[in-house]
N, C-alpha and C positions, 0 to 999 in steps of 0.2 A: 094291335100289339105294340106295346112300349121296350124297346130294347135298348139298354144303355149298355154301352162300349168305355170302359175306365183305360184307358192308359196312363199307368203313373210313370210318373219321370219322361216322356214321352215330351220330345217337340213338335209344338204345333203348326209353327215354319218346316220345320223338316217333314214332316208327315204331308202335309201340302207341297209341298218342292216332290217327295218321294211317287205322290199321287200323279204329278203333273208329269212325272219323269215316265210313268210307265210302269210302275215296279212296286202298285202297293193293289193290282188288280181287282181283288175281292174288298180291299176296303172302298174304294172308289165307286165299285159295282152298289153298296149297301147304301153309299154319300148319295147315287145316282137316285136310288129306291124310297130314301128317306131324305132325311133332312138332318144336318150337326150344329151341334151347339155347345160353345164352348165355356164351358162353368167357371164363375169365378172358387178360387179357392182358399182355404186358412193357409195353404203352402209358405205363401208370402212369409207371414210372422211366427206358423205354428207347424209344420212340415210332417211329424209324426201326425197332425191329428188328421189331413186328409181322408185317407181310408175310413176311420173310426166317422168321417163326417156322412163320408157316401153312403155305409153300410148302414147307419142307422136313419138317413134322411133329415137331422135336426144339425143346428149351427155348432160350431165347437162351445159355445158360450152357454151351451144348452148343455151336452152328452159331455163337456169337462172331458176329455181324454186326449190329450196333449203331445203326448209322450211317453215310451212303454216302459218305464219308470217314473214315479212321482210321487211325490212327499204327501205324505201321511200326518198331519199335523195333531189331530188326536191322541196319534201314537208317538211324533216325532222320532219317525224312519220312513225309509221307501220302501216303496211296496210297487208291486208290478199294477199297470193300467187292468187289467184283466180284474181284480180285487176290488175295483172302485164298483158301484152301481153307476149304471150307465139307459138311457132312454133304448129301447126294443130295437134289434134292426128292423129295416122296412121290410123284409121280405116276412119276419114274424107279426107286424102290424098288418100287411095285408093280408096274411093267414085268417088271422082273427076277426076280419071286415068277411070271412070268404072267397077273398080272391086270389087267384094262382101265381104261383111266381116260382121262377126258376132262379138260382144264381148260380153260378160258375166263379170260380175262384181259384186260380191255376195255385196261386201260394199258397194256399190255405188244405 
């Protein structure tokens, strides 16, 4: 089983400082179990498009969703991210291979 754990806006010093402190038990207990690994992300240059990059498994330079407004050049106006075509999430791609998947998504 492959479990990925998203913490957005989440520090990764703190998270480690909080684990070492005593006080993050059950995630410590799953670090123990498994193994973490820390993603690089668009955060840097593109902040809105993180999510849009996880849920769908492809680069932002690929799924284009940047930010939850973006200009429409065709039409010249903005239009909400949601409007644009965008590549499948992964949890829909692996659908389509057969294979199962769960996501959880507290904001959503």
């Amino acid at each position: 089983m492959i479990a990925v754990l998203q913490f957005g806006a989440a520090s990764p010093a703190l998270l480690r400082r909080l684990g070492d402190e005593g006080r993050l038990p059950n995630l410590e207990a799953l670090r123990a179990r498994g193994s973490a690994v820390e993603l690089e992300s668009p955060a840097e240059h593109f902040p809105a498009s993180a999510y849009q990059t996880l849920y769908r498994g492809v680069e932002v330079g690929d799924h284009g969703l940047f930010y939850p407004f973006q200009w429409r050049a065709a039409e010249q106006r903005i239009a909400l991210a949601a409007e644009f075509g965008a590549a499948p999430a992964i949890w829909e791609r692996l659908g389509k291979e057969g294979r199962t998947s769960l996501a959880a998504d507290p904001y959503e």
